[in-house]
mmCIF file of the N, C-alpha and C atoms, coordinates in Angstrom:
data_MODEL
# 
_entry.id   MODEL 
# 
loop_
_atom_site.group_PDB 
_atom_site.id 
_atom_site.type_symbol 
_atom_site.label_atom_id 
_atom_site.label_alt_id 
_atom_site.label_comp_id 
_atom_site.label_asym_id 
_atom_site.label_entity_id 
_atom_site.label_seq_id 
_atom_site.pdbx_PDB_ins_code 
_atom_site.Cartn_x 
_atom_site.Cartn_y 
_atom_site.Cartn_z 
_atom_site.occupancy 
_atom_site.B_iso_or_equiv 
_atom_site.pdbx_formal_charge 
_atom_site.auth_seq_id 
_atom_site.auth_comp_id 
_atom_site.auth_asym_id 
_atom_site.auth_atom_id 
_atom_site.pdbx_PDB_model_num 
ATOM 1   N N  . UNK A 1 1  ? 130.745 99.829  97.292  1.00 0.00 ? 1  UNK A N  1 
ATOM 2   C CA . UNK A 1 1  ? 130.421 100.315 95.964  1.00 0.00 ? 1  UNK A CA 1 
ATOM 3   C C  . UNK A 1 1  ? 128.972 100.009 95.585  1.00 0.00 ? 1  UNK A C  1 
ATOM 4   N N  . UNK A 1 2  ? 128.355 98.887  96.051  1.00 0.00 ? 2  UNK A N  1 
ATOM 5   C CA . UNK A 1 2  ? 127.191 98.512  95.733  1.00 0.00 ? 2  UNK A CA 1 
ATOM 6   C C  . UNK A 1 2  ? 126.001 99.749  96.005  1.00 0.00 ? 2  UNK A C  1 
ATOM 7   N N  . UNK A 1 3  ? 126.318 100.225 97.376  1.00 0.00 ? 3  UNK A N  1 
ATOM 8   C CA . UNK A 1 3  ? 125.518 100.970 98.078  1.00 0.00 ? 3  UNK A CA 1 
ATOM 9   C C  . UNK A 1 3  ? 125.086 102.941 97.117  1.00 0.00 ? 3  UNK A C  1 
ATOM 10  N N  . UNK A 1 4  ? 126.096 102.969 96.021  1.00 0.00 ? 4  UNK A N  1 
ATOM 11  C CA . UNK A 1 4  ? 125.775 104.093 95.482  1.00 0.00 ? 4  UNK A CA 1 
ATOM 12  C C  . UNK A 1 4  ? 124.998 104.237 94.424  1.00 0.00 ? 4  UNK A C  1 
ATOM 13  N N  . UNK A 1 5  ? 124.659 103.099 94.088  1.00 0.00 ? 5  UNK A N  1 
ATOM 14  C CA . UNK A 1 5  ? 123.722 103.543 93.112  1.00 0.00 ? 5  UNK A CA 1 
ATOM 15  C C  . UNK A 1 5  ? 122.326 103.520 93.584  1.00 0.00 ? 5  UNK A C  1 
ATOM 16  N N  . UNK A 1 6  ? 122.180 103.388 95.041  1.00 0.00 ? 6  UNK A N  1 
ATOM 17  C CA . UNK A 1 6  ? 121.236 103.665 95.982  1.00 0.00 ? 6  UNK A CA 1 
ATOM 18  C C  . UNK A 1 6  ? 121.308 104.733 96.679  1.00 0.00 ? 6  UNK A C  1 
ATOM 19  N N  . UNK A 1 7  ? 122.301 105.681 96.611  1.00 0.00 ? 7  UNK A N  1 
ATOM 20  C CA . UNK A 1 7  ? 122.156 107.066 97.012  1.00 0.00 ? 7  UNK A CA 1 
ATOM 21  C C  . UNK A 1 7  ? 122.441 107.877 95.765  1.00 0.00 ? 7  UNK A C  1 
ATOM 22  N N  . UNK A 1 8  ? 122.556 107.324 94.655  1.00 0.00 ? 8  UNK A N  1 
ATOM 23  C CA . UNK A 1 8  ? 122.463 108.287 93.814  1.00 0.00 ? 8  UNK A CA 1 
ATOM 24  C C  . UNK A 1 8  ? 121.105 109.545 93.402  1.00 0.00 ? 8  UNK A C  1 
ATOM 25  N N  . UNK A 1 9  ? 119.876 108.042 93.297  1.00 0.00 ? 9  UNK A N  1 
ATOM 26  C CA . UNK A 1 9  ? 118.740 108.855 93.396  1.00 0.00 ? 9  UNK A CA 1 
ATOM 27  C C  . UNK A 1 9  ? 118.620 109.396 94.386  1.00 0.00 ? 9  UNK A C  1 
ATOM 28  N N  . UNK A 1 10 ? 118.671 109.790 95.496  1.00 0.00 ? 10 UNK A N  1 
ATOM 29  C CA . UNK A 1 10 ? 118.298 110.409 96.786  1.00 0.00 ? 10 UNK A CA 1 
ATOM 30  C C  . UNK A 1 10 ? 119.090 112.170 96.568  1.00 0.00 ? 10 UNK A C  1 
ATOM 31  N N  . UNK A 1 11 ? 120.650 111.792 95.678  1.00 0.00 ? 11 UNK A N  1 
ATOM 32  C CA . UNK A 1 11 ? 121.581 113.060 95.347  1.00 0.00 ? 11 UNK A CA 1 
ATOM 33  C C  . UNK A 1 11 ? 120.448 113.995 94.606  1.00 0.00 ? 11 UNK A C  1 
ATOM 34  N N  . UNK A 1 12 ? 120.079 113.374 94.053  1.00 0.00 ? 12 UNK A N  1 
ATOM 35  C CA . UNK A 1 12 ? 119.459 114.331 92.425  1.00 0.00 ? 12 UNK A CA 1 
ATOM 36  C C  . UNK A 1 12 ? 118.168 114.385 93.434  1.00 0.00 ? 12 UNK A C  1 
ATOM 37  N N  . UNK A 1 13 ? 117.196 114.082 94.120  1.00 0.00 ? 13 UNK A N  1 
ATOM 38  C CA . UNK A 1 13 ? 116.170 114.582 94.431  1.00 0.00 ? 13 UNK A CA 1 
ATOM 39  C C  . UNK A 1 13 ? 116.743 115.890 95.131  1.00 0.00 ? 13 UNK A C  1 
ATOM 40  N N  . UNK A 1 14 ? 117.417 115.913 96.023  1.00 0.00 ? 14 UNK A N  1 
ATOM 41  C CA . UNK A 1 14 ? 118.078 117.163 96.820  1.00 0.00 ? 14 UNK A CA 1 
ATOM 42  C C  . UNK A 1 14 ? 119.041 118.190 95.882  1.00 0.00 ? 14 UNK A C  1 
ATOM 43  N N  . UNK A 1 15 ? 119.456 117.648 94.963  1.00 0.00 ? 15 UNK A N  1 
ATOM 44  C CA . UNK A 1 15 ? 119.707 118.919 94.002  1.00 0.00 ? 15 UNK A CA 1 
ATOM 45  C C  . UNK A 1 15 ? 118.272 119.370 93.340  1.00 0.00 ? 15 UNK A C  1 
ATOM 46  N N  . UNK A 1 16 ? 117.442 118.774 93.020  1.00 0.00 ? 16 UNK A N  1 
ATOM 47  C CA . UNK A 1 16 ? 116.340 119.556 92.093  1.00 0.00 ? 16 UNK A CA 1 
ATOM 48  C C  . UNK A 1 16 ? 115.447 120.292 92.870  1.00 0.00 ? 16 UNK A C  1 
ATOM 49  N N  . UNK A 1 17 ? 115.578 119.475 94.480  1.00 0.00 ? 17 UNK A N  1 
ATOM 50  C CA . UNK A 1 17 ? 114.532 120.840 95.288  1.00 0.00 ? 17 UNK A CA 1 
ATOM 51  C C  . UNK A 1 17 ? 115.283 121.789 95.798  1.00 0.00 ? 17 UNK A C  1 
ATOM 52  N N  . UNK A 1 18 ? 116.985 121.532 95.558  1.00 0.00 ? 18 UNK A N  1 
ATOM 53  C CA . UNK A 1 18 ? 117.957 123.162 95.456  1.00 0.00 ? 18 UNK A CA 1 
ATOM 54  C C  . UNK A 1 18 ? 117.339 124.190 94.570  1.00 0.00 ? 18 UNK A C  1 
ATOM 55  N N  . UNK A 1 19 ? 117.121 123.421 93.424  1.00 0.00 ? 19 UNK A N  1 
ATOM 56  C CA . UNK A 1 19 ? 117.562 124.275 92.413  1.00 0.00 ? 19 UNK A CA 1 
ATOM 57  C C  . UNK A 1 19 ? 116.410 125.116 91.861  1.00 0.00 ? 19 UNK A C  1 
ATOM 58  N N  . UNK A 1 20 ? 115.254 124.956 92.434  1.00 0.00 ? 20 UNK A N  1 
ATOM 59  C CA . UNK A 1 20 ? 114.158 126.384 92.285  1.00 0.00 ? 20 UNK A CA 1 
ATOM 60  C C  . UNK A 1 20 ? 113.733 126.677 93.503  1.00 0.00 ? 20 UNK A C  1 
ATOM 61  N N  . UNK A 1 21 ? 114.648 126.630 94.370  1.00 0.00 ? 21 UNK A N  1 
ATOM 62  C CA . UNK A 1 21 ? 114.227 127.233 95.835  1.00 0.00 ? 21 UNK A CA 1 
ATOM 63  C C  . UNK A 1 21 ? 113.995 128.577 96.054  1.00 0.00 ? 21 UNK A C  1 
ATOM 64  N N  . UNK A 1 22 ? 115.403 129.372 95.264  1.00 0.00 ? 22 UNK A N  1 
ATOM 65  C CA . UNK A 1 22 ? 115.608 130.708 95.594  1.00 0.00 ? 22 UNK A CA 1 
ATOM 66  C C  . UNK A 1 22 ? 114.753 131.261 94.950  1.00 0.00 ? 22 UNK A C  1 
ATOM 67  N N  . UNK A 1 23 ? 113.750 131.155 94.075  1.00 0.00 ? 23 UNK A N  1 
ATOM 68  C CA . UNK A 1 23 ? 112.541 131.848 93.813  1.00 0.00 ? 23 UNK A CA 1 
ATOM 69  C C  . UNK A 1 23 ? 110.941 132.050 94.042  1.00 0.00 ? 23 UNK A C  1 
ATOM 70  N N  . UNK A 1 24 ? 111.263 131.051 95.236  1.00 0.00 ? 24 UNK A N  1 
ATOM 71  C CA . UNK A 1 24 ? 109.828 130.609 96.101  1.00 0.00 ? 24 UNK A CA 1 
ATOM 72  C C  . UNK A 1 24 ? 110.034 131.544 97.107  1.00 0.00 ? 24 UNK A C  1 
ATOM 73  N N  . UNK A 1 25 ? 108.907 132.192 97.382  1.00 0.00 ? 25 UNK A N  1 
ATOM 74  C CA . UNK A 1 25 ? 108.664 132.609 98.535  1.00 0.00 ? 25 UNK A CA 1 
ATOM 75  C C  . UNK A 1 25 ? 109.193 132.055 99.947  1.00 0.00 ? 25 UNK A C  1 
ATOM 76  N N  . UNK A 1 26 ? 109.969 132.590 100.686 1.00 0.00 ? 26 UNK A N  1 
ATOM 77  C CA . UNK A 1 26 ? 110.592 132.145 101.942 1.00 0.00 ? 26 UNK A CA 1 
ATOM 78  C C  . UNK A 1 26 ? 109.708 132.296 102.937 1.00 0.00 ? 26 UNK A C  1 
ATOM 79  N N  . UNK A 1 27 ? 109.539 133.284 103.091 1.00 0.00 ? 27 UNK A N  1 
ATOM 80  C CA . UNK A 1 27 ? 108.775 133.113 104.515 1.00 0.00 ? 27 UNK A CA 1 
ATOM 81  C C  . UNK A 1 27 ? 107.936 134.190 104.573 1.00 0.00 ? 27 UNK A C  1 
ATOM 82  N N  . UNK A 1 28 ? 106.376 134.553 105.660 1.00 0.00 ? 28 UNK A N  1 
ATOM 83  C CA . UNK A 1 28 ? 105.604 134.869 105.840 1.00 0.00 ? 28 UNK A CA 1 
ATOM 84  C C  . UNK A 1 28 ? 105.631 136.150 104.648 1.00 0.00 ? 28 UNK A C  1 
ATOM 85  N N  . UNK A 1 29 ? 106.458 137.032 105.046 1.00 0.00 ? 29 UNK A N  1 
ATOM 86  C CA . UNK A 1 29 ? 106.028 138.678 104.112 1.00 0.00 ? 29 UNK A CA 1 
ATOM 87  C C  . UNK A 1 29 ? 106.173 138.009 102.902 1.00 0.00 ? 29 UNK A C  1 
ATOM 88  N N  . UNK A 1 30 ? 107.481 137.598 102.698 1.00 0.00 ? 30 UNK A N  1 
ATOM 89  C CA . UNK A 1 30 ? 107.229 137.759 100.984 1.00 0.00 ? 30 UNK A CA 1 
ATOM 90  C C  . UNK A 1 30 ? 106.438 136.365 100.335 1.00 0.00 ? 30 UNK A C  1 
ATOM 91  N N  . UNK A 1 31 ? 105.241 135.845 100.807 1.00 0.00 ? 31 UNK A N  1 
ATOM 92  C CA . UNK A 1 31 ? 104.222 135.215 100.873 1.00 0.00 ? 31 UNK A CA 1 
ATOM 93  C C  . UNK A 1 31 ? 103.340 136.228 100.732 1.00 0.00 ? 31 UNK A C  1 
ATOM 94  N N  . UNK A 1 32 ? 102.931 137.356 101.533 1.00 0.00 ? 32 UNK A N  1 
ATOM 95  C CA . UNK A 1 32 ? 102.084 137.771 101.257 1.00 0.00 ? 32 UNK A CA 1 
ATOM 96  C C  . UNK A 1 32 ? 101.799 139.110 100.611 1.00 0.00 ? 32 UNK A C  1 
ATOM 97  N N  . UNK A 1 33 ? 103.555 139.568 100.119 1.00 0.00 ? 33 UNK A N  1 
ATOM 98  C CA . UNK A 1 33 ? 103.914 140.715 99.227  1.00 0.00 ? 33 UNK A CA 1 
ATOM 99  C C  . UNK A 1 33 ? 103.410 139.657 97.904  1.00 0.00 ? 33 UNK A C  1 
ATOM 100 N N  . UNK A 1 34 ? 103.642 138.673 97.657  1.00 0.00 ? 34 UNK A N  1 
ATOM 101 C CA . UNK A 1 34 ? 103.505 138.216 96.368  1.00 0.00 ? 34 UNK A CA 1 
ATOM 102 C C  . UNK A 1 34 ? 101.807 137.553 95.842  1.00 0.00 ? 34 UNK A C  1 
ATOM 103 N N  . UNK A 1 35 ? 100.713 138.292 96.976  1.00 0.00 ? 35 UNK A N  1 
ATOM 104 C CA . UNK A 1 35 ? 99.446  138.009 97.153  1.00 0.00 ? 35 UNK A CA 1 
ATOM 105 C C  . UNK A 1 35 ? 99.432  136.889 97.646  1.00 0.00 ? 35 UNK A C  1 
ATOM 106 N N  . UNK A 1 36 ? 99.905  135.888 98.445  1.00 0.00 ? 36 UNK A N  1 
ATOM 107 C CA . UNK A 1 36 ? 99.332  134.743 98.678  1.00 0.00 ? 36 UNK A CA 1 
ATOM 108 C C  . UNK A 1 36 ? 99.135  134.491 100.530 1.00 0.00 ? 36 UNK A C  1 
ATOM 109 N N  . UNK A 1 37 ? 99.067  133.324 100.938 1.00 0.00 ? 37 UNK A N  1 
ATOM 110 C CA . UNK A 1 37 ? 98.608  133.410 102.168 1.00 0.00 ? 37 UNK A CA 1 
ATOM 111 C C  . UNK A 1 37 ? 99.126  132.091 102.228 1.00 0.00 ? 37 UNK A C  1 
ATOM 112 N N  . UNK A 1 38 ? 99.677  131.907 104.182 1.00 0.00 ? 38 UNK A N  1 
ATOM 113 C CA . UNK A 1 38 ? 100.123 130.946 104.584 1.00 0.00 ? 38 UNK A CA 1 
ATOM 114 C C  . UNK A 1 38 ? 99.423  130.053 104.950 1.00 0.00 ? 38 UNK A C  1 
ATOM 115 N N  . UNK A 1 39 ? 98.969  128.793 104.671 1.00 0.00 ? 39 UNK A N  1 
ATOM 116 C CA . UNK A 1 39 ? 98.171  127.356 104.768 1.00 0.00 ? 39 UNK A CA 1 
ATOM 117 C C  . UNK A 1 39 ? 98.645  126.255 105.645 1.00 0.00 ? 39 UNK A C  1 
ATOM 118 N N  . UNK A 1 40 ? 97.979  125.629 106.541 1.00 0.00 ? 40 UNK A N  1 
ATOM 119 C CA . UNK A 1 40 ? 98.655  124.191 107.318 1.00 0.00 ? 40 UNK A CA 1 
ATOM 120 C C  . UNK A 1 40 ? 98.807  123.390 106.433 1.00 0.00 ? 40 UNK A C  1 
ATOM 121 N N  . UNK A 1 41 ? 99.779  122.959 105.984 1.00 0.00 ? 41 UNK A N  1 
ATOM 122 C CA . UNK A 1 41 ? 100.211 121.874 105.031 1.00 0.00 ? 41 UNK A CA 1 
ATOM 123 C C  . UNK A 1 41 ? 99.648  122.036 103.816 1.00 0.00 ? 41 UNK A C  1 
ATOM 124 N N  . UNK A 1 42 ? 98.466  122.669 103.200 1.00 0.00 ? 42 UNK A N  1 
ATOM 125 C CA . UNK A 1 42 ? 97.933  122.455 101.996 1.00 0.00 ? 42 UNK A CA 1 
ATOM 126 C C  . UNK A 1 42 ? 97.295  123.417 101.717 1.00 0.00 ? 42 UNK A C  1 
ATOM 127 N N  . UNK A 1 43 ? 96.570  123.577 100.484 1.00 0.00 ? 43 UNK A N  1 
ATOM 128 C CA . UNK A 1 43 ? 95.879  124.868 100.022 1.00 0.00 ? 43 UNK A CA 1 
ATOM 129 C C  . UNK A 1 43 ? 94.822  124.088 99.949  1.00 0.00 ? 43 UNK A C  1 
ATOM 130 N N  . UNK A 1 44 ? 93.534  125.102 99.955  1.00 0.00 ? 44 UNK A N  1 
ATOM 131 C CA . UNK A 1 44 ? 92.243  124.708 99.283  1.00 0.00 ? 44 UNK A CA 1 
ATOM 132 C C  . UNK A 1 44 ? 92.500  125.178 97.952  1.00 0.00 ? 44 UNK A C  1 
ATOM 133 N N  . UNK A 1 45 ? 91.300  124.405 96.374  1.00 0.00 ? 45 UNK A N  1 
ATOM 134 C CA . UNK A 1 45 ? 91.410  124.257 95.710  1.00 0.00 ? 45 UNK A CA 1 
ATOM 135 C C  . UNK A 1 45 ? 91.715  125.250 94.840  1.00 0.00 ? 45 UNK A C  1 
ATOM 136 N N  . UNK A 1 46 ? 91.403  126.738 94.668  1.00 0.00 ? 46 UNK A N  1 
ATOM 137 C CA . UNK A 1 46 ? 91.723  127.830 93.758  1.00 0.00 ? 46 UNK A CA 1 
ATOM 138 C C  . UNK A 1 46 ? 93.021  127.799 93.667  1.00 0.00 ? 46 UNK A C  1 
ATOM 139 N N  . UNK A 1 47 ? 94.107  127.254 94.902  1.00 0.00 ? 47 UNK A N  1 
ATOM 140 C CA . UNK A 1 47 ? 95.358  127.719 95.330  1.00 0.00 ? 47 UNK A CA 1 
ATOM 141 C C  . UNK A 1 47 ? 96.512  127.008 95.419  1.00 0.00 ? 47 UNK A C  1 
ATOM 142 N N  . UNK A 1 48 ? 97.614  127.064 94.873  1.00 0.00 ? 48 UNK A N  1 
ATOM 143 C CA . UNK A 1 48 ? 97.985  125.575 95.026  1.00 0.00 ? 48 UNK A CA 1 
ATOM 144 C C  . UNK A 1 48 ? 99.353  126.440 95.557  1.00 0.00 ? 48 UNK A C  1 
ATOM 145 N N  . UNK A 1 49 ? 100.691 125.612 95.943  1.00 0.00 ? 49 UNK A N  1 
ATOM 146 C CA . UNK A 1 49 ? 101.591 125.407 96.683  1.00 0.00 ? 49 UNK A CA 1 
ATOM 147 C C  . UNK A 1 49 ? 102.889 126.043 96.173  1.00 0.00 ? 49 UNK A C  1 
ATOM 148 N N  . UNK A 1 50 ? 103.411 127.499 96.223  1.00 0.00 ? 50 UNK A N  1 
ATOM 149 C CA . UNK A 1 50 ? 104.306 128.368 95.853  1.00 0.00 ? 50 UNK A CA 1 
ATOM 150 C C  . UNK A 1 50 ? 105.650 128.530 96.270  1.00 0.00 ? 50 UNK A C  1 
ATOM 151 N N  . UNK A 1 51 ? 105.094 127.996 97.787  1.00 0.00 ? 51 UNK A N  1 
ATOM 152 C CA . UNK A 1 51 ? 106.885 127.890 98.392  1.00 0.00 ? 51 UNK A CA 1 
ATOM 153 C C  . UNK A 1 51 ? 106.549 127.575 99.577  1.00 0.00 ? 51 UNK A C  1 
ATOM 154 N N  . UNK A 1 52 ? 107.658 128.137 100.696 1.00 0.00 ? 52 UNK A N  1 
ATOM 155 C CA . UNK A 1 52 ? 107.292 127.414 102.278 1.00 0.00 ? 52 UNK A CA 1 
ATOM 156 C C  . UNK A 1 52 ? 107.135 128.868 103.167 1.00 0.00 ? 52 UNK A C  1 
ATOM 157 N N  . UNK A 1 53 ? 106.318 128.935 104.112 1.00 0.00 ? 53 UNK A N  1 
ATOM 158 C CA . UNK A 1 53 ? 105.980 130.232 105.137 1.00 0.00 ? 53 UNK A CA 1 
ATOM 159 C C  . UNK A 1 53 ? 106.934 129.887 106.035 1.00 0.00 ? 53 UNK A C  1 
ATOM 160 N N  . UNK A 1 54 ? 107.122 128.138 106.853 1.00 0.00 ? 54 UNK A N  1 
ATOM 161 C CA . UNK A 1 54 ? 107.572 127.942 107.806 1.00 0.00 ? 54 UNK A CA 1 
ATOM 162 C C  . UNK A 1 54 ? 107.609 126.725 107.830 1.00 0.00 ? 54 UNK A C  1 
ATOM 163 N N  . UNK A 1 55 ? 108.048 125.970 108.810 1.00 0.00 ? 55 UNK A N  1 
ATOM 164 C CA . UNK A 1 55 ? 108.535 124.448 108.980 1.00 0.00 ? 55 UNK A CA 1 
ATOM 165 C C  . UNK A 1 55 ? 107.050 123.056 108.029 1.00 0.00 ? 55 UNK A C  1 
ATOM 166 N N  . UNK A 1 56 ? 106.117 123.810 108.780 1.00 0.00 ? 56 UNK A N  1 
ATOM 167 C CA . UNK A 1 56 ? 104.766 123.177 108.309 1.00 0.00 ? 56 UNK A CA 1 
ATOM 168 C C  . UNK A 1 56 ? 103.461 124.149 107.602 1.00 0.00 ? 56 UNK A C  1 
ATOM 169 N N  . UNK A 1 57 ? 104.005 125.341 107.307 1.00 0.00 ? 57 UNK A N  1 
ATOM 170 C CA . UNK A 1 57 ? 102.870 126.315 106.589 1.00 0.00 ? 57 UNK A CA 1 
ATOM 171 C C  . UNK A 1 57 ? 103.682 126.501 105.456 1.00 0.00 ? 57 UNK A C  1 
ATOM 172 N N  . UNK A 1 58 ? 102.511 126.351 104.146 1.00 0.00 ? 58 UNK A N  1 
ATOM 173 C CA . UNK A 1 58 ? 103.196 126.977 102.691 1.00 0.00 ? 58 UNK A CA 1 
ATOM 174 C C  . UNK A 1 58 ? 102.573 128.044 102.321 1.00 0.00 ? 58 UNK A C  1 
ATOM 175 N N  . UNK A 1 59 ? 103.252 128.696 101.198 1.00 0.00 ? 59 UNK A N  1 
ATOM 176 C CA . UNK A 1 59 ? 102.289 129.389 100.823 1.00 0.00 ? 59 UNK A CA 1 
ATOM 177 C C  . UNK A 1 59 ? 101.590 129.303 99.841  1.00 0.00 ? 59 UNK A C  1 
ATOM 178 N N  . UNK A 1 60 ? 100.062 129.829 99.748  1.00 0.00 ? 60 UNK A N  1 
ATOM 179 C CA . UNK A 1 60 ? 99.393  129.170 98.849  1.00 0.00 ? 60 UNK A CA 1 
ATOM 180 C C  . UNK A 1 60 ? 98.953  130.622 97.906  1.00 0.00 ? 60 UNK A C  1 
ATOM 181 N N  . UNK A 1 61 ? 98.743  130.568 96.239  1.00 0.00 ? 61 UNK A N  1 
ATOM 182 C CA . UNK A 1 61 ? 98.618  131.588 95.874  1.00 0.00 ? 61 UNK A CA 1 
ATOM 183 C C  . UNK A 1 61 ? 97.519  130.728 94.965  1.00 0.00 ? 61 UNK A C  1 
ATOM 184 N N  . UNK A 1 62 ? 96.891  131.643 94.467  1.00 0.00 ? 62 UNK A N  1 
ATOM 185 C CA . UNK A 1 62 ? 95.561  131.261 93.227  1.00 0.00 ? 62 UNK A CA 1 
ATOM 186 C C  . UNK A 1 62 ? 96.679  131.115 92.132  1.00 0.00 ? 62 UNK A C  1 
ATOM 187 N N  . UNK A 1 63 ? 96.066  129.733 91.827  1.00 0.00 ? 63 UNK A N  1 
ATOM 188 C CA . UNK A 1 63 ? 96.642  129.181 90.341  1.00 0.00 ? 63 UNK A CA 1 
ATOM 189 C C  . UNK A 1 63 ? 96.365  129.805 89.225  1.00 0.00 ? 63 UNK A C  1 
ATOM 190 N N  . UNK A 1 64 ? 95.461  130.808 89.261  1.00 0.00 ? 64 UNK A N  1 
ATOM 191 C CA . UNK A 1 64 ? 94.476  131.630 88.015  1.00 0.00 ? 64 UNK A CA 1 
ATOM 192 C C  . UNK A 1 64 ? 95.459  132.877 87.692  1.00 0.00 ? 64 UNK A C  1 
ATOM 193 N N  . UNK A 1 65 ? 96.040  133.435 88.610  1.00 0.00 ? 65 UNK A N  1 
ATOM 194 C CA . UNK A 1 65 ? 96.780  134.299 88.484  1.00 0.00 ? 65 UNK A CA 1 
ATOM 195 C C  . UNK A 1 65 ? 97.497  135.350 89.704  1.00 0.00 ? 65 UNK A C  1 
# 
């Protein structure tokens, strides 16, 4: 019993990165139907982090619009 209130937080991190998944960009096309472009791990600065292309590429779209 001791041990769950040490996996409790770990529950709720994996429900909250459930729970706006399905509106991130999945993979390569609809990355770049939605203007943005796939990045090694990170965006440069105009661009920040929209969803995932692939295991280690995200996609990165301009924060401006």
């Amino acid at each position: 019993m001791r041990i769950l209130y040490l996996l409790f937080p770990f529950f709720l991190l994996l429900v909250q990165g459930a729970a706006g998944s399905s509106f991130a960009p999945g993979n390569k096309e609809e990355c770049e139907r939605e203007n943005g472009y796939c990045g090694f791990l990170k965006c440069s600065f105009p661009f920040v982090i929209s969803g995932k292309c692939s295991r280690f590429f995200f996609c990165c779209k301009n924060m401006w619009g």
